[in-house]
N, CA, C and O atoms as a printed pandas DataFrame, in Angstrom:
     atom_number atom_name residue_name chain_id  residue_number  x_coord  y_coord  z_coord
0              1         N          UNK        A               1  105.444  116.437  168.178
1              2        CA          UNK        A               1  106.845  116.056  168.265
2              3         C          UNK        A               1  107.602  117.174  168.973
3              4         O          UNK        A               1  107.356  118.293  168.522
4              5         N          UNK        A               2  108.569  117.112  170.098
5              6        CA          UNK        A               2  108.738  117.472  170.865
6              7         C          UNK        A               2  110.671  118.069  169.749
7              8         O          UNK        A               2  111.299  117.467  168.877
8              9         N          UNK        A               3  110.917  119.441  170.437
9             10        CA          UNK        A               3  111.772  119.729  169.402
10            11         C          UNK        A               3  113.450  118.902  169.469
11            12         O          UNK        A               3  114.342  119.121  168.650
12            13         N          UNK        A               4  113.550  117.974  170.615
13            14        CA          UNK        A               4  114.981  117.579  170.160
14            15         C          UNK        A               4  114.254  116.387  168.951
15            16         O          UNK        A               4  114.753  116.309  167.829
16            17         N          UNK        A               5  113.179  115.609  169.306
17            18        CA          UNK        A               5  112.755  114.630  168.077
18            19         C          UNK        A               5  112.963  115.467  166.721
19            20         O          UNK        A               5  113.798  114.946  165.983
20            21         N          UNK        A               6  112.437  116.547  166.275
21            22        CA          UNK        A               6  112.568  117.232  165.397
22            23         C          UNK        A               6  113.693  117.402  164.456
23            24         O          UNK        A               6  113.802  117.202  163.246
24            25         N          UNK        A               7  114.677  117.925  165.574
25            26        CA          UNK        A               7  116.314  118.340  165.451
26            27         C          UNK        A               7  116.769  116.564  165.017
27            28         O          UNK        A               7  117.588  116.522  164.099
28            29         N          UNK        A               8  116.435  115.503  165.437
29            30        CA          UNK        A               8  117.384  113.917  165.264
30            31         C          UNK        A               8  116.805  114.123  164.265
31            32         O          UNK        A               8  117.455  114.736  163.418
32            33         N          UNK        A               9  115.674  113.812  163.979
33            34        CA          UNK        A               9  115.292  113.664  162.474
34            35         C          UNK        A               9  115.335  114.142  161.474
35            36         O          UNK        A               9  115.186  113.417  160.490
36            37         N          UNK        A              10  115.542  115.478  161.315
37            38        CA          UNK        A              10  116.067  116.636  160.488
38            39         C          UNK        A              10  117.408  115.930  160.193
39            40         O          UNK        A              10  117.736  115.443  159.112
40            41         N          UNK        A              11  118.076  115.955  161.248
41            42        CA          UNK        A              11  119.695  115.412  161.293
42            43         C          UNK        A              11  119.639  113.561  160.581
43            44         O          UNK        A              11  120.639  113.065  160.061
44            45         N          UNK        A              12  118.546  112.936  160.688
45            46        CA          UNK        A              12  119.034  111.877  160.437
46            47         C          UNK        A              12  118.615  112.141  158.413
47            48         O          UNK        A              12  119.249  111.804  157.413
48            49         N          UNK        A              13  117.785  112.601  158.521
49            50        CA          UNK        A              13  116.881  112.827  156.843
50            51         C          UNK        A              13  118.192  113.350  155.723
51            52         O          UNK        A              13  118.502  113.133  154.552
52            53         N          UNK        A              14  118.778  114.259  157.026
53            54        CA          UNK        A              14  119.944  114.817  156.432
54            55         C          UNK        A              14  121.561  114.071  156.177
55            56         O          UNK        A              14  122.593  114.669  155.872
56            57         N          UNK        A              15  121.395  112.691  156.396
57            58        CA          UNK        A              15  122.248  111.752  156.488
58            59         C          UNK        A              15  123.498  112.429  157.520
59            60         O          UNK        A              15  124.684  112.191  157.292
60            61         N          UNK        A              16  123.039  113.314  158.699
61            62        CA          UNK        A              16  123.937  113.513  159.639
62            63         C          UNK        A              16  124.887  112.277  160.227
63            64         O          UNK        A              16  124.638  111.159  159.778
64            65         N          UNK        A              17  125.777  112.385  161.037
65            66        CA          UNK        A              17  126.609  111.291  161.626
66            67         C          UNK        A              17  126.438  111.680  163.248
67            68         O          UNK        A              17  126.322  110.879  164.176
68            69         N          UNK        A              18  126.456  113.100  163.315
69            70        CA          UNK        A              18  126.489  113.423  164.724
70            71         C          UNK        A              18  125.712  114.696  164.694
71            72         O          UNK        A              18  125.531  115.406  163.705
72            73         N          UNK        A              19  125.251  114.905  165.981
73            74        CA          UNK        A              19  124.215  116.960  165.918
74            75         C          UNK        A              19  124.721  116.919  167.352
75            76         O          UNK        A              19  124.574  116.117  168.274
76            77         N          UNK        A              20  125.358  118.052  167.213
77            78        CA          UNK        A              20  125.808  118.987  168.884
78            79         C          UNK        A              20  125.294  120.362  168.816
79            80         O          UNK        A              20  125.443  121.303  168.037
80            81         N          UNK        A              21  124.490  120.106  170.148
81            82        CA          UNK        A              21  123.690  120.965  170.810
82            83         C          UNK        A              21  123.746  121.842  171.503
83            84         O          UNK        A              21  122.732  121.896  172.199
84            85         N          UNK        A              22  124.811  123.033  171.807
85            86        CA          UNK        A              22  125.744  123.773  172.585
86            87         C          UNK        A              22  124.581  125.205  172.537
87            88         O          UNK        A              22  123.982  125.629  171.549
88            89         N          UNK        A              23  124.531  125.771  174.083
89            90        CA          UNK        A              23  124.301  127.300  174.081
90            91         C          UNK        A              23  125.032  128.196  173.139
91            92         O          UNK        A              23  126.153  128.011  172.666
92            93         N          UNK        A              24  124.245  129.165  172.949
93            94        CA          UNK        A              24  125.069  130.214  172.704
94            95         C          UNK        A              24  125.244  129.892  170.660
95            96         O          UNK        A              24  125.659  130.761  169.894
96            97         N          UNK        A              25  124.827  128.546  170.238
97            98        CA          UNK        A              25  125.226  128.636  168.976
98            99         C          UNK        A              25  123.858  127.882  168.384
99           100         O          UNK        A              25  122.978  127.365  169.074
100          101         N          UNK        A              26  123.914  127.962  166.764
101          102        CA          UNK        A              26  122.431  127.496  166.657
102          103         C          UNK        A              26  123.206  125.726  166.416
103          104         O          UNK        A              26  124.395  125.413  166.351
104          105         N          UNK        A              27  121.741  124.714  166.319
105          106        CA          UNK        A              27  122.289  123.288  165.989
106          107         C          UNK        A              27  123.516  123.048  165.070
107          108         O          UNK        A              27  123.796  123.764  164.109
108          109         N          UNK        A              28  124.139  122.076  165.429
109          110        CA          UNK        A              28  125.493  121.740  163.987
110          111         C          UNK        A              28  125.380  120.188  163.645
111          112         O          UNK        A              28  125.478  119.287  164.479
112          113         N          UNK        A              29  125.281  120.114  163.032
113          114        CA          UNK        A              29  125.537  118.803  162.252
114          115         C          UNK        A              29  126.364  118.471  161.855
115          116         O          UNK        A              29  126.924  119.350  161.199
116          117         N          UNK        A              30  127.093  117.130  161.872
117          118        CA          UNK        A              30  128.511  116.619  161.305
118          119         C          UNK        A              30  127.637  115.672  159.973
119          120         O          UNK        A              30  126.966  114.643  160.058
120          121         N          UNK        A              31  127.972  116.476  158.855
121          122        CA          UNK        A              31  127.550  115.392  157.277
122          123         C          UNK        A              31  129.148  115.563  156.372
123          124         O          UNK        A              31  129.912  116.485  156.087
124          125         N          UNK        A              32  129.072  113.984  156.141
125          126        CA          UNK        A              32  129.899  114.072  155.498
126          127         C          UNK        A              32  131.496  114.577  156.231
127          128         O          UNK        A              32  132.209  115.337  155.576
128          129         N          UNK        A              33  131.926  114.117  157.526
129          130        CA          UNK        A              33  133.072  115.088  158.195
130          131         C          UNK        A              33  133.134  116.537  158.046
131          132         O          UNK        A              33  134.222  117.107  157.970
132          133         N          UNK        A              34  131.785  117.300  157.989
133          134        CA          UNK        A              34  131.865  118.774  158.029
134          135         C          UNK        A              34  130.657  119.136  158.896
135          136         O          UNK        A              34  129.468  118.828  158.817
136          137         N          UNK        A              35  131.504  120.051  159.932
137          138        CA          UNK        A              35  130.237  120.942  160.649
138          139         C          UNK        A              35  129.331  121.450  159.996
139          140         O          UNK        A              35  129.608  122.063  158.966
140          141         N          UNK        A              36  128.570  121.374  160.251
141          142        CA          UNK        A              36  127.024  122.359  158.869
142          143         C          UNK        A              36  126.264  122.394  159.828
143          144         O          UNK        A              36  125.892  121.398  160.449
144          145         N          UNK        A              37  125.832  123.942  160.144
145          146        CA          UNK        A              37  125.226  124.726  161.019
146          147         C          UNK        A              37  123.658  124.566  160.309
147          148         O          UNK        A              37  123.347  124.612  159.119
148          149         N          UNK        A              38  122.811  124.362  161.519
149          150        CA          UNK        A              38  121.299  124.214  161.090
150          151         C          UNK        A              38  121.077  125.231  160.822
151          152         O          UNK        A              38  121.942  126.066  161.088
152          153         N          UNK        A              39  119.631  125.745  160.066
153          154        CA          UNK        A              39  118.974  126.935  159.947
154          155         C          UNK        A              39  118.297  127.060  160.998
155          156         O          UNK        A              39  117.215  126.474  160.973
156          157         N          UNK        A              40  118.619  127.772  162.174
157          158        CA          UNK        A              40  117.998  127.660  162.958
158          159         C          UNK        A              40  117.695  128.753  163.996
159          160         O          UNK        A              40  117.762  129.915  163.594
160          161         N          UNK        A              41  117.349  128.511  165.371
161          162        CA          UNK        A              41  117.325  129.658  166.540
162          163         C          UNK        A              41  118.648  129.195  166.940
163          164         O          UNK        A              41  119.158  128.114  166.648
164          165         N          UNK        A              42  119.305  130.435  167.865
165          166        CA          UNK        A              42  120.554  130.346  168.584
166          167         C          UNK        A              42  119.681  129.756  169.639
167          168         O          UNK        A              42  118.566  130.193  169.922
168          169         N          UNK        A              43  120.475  128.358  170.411
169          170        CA          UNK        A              43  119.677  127.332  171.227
170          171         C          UNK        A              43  120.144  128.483  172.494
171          172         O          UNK        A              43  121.000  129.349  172.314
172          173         N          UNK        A              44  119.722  128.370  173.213
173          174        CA          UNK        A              44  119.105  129.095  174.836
174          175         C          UNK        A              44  119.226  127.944  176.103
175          176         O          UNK        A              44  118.775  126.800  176.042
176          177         N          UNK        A              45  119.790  128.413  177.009
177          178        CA          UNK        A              45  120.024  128.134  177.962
178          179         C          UNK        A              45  118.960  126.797  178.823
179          180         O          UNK        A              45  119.329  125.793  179.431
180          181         N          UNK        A              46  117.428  127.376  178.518
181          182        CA          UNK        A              46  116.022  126.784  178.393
182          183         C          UNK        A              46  116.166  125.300  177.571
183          184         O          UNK        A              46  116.215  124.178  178.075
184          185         N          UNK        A              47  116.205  125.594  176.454
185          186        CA          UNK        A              47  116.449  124.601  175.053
186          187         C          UNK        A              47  117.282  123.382  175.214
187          188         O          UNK        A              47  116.767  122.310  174.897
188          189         N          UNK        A              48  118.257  123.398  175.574
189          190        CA          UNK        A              48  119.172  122.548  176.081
190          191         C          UNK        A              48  118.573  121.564  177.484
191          192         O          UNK        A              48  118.659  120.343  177.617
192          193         N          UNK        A              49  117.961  122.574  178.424
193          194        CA          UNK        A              49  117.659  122.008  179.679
194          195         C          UNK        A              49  116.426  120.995  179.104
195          196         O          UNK        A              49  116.348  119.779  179.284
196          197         N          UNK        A              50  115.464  121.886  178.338
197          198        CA          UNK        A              50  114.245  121.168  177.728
198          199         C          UNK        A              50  114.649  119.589  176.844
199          200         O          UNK        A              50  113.938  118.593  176.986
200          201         N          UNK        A              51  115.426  119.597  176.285
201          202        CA          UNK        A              51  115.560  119.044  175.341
202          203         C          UNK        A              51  115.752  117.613  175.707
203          204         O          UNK        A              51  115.138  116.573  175.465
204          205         N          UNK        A              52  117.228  118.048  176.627
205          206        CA          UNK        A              52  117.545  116.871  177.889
206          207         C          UNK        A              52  116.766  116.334  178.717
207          208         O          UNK        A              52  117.150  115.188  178.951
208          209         N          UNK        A              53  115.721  116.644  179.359
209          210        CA          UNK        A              53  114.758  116.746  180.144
210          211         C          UNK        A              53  113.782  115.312  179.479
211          212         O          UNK        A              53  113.483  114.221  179.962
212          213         N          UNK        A              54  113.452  116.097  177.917
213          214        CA          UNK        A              54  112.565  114.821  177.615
214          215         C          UNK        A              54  112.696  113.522  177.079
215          216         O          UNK        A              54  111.911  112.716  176.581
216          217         N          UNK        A              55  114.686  113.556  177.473
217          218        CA          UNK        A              55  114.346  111.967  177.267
218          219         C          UNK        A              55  115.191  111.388  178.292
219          220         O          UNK        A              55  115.682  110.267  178.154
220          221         N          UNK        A              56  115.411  112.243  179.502
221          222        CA          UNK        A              56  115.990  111.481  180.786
222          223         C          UNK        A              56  115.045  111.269  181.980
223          224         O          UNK        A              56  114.326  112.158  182.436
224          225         N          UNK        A              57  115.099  110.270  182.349
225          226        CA          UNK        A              57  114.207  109.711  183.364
226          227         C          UNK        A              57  114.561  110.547  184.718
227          228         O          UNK        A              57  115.568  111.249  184.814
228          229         N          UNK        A              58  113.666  110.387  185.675
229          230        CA          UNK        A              58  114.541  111.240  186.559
230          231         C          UNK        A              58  115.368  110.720  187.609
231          232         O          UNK        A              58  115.940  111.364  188.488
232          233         N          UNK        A              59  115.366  109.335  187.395
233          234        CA          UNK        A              59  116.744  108.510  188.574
234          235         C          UNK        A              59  118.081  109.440  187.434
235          236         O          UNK        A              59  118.875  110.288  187.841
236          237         N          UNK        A              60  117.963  108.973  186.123
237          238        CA          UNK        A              60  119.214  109.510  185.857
238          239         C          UNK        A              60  119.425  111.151  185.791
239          240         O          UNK        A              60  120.582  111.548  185.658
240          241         N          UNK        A              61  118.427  112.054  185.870
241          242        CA          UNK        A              61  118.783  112.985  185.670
242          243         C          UNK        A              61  119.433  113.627  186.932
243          244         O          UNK        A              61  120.291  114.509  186.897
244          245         N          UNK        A              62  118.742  112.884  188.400
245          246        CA          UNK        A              62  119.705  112.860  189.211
246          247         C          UNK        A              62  120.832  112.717  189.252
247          248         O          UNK        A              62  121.511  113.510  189.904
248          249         N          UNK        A              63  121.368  111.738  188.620
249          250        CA          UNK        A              63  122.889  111.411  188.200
250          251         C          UNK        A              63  123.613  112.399  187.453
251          252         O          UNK        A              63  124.750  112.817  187.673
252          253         N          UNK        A              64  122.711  112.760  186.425
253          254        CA          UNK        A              64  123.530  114.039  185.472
254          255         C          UNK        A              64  123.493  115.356  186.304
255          256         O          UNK        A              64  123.969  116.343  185.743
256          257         N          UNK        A              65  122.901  115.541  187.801
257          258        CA          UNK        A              65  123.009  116.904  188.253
258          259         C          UNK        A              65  124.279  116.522  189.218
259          260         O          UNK        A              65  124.996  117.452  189.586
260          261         N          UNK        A              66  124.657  114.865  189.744
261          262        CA          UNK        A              66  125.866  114.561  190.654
262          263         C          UNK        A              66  126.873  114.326  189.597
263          264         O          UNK        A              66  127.951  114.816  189.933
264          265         N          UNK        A              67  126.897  113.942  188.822
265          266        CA          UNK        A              67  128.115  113.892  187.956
266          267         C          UNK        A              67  128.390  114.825  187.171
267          268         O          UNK        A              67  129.446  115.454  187.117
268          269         N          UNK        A              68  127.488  114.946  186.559
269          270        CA          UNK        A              68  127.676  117.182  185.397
270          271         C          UNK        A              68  127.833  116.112  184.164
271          272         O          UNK        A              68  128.503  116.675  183.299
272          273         N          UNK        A              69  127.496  114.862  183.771
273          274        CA          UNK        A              69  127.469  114.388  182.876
274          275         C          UNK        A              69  127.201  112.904  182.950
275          276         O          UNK        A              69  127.821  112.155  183.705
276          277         N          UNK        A              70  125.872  112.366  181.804
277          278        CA          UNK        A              70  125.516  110.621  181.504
278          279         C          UNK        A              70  125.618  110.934  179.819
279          280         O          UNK        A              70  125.821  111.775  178.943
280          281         N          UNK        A              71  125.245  109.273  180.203
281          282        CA          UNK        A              71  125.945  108.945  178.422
282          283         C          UNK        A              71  124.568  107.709  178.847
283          284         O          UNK        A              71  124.551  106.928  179.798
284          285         N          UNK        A              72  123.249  107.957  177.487
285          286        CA          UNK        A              72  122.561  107.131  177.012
286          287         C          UNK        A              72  121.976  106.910  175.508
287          288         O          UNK        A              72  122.473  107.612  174.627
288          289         N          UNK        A              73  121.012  106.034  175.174
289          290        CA          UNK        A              73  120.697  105.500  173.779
290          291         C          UNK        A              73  119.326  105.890  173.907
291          292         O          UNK        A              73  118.540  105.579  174.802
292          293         N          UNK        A              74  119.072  106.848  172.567
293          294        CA          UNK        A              74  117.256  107.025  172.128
294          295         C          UNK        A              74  116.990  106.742  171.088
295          296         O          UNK        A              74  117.765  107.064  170.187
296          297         N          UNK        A              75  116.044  106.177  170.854
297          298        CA          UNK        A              75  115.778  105.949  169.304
298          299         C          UNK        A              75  114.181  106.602  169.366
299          300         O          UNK        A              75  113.524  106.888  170.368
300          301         N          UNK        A              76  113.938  106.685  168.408
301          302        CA          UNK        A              76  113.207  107.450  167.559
302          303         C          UNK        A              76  112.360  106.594  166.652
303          304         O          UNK        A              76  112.802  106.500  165.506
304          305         N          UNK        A              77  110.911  105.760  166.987
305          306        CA          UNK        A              77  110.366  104.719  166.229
306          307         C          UNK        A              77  109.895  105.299  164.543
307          308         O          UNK        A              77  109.102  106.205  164.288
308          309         N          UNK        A              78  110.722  104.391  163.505
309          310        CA          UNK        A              78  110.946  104.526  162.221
310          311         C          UNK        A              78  111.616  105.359  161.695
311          312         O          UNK        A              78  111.549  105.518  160.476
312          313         N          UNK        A              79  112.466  106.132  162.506
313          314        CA          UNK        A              79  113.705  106.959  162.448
314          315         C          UNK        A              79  115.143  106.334  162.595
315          316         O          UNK        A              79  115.794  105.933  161.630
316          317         N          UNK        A              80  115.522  106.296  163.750
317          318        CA          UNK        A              80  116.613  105.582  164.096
318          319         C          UNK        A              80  116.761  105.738  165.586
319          320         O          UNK        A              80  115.995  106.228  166.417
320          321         N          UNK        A              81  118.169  105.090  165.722
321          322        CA          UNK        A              81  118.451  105.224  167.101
322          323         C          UNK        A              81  119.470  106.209  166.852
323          324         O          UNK        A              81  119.972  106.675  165.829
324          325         N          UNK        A              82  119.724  106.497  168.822
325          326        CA          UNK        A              82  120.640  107.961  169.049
326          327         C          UNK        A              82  121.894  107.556  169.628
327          328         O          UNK        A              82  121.792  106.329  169.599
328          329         N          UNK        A              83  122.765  107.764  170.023
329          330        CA          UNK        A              83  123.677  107.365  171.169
330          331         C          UNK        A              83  123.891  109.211  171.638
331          332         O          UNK        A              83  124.308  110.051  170.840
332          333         N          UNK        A              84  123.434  109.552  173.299
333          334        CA          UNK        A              84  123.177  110.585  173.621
334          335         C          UNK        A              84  124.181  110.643  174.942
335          336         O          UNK        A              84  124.079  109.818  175.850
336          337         N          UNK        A              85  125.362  111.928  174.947
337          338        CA          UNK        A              85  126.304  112.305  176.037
338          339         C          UNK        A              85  125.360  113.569  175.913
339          340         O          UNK        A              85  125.035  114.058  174.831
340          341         N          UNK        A              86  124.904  114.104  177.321
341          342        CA          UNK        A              86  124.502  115.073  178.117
342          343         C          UNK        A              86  125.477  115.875  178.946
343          344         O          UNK        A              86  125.331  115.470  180.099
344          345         N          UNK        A              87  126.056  116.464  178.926
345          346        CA          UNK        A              87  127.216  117.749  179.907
346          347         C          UNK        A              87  126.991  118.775  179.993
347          348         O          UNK        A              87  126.616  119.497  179.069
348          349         N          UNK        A              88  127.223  119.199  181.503
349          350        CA          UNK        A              88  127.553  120.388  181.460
350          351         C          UNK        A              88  128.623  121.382  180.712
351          352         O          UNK        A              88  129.819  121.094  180.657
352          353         N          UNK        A              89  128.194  122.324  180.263
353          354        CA          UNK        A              89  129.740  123.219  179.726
354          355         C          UNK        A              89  129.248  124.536  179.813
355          356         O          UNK        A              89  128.178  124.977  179.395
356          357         N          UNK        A              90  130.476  125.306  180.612
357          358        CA          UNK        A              90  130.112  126.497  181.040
358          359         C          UNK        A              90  128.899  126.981  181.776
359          360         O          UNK        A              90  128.577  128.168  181.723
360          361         N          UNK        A              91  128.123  125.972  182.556
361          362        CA          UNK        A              91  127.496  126.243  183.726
362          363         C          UNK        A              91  125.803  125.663  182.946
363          364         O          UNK        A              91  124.687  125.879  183.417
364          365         N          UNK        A              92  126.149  124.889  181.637
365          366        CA          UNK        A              92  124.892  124.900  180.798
366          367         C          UNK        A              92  125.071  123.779  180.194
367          368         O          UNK        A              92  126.196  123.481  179.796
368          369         N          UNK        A              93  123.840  122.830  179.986
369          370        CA          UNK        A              93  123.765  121.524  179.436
370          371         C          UNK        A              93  123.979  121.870  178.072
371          372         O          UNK        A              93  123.618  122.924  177.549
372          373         N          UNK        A              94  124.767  120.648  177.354
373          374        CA          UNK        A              94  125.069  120.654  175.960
374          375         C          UNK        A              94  124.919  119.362  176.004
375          376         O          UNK        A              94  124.791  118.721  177.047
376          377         N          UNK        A              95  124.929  118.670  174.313
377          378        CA          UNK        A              95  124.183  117.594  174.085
378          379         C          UNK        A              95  125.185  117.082  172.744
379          380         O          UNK        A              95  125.316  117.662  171.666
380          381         N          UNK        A              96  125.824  115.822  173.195
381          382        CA          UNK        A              96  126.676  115.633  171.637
382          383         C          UNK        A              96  125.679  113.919  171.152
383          384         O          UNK        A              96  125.186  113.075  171.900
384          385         N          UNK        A              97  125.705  113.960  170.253
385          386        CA          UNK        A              97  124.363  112.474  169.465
386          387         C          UNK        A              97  125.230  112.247  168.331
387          388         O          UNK        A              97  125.953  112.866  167.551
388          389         N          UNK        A              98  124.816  111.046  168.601
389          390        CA          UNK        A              98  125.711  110.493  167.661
390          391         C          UNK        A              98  124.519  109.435  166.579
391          392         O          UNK        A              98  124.082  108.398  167.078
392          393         N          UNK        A              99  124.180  109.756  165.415
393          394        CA          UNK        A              99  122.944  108.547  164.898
394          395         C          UNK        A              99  123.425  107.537  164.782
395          396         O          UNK        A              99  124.463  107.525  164.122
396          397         N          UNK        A             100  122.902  106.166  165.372
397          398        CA          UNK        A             100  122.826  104.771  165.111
398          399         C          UNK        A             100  122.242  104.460  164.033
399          400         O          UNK        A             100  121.013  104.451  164.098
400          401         N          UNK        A             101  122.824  104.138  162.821
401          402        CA          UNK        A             101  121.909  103.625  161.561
402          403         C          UNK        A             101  121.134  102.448  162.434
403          404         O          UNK        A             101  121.581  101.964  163.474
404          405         N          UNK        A             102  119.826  102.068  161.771
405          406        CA          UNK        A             102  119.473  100.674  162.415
406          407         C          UNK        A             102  119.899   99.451  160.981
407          408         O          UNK        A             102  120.279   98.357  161.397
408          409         N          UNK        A             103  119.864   99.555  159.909
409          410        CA          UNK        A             103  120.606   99.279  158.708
410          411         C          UNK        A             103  122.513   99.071  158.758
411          412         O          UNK        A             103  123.308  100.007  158.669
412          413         N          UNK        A             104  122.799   97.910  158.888
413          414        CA          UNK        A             104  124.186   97.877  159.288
414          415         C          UNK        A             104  124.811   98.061  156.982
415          416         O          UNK        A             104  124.697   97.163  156.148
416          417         N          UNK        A             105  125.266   99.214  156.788
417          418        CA          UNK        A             105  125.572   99.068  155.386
418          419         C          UNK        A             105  126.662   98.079  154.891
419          420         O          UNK        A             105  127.774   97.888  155.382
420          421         N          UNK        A             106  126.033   97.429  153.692
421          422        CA          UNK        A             106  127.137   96.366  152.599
422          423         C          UNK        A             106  128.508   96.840  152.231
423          424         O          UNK        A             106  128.821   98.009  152.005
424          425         N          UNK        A             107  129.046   96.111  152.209
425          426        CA          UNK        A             107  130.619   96.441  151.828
426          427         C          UNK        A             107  130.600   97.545  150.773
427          428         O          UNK        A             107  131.315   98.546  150.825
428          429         N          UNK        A             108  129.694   97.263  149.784
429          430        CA          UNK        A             108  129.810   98.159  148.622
430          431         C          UNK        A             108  128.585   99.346  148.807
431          432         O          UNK        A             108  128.105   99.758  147.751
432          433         N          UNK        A             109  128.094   99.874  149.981
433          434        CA          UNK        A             109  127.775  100.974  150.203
434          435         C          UNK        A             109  129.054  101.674  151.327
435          436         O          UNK        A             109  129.227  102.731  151.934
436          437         N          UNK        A             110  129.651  100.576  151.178
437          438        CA          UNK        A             110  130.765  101.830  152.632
438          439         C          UNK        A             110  132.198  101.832  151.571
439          440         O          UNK        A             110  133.354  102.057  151.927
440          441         N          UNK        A             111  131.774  101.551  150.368
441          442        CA          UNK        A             111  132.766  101.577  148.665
442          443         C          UNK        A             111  134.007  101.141  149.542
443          444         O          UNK        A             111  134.811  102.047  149.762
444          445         N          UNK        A             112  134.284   99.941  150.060
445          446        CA          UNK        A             112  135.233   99.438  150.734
446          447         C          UNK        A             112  135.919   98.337  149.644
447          448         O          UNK        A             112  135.356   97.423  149.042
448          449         N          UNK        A             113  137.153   98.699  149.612
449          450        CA          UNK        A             113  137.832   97.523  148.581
450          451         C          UNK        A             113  137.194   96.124  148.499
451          452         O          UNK        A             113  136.513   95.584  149.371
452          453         N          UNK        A             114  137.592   95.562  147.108
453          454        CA          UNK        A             114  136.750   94.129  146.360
454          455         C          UNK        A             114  137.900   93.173  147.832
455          456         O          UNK        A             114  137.211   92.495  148.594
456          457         N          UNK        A             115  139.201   93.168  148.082
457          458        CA          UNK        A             115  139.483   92.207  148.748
458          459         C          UNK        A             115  139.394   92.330  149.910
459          460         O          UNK        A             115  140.258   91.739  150.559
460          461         N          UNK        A             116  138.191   93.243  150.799
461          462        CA          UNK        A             116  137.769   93.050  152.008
462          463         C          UNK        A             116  136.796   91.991  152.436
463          464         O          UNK        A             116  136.482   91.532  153.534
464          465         N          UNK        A             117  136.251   91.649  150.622
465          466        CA          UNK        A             117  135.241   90.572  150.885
466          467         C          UNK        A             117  135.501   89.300  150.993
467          468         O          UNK        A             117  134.571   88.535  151.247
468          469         N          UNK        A             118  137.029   88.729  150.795
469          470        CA          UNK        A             118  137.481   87.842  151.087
470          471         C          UNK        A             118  138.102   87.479  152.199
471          472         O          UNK        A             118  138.563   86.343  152.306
């Protein structure tokens, strides 16, 4: 398993919502509306390029070197799916993911009022 698979799944196990992938800082996770910093390596300039690399084809990665930014979907078989923005920032790819539950949750797991069900 290749380490951004690693990082989604960590993030999804961890009931993450979103993991941004920025140089210069280690992984962050959004749980629960709070940043929560992975235990991790400070990601590297390399890491980012790598990461991106293995799940963009290379028509689009062409695109992400003419535009400095794409926006696509990975999923992860028996994990989940991703929704994946790739950008440049500050001269260096960063990576914002967003997890796709594949499980759409019941009214009464999203503890949404009794008269929404009517």
């Amino acid at each position: 398993m290749n380490q951004l698979a690693e990082l989604l799944t960590k993030a999804f196990h961890q009931n993450a919502s979103d993991i941004h992938l920025t140089v210069g800082s280690v992984p962050i996770f959004r749980i629960d509306g709070r940043l929560v910093p992975y235990k991790s390596n400070v990601i590297q300039p390399e890491d980012t390029k790598e990461m991106a690399r293995s799940i963009v084809s290379d028509k689009l990665w062409e695109r992400l070197e003419q535009e400095r930014e794409i926006d696509l979907s990975h999923g992860i078989a028996g994990v989940s799916r991703f929704r994946v923005n790739i950008f440049y920032q500050r001269n260096n790819l960063s990576l914002a993911i967003r997890v796709i539950p594949i499980a759409i949750p019941s009214l009464e797991e999203l503890e949404l009022p009794e008269v929404l069900k009517k």
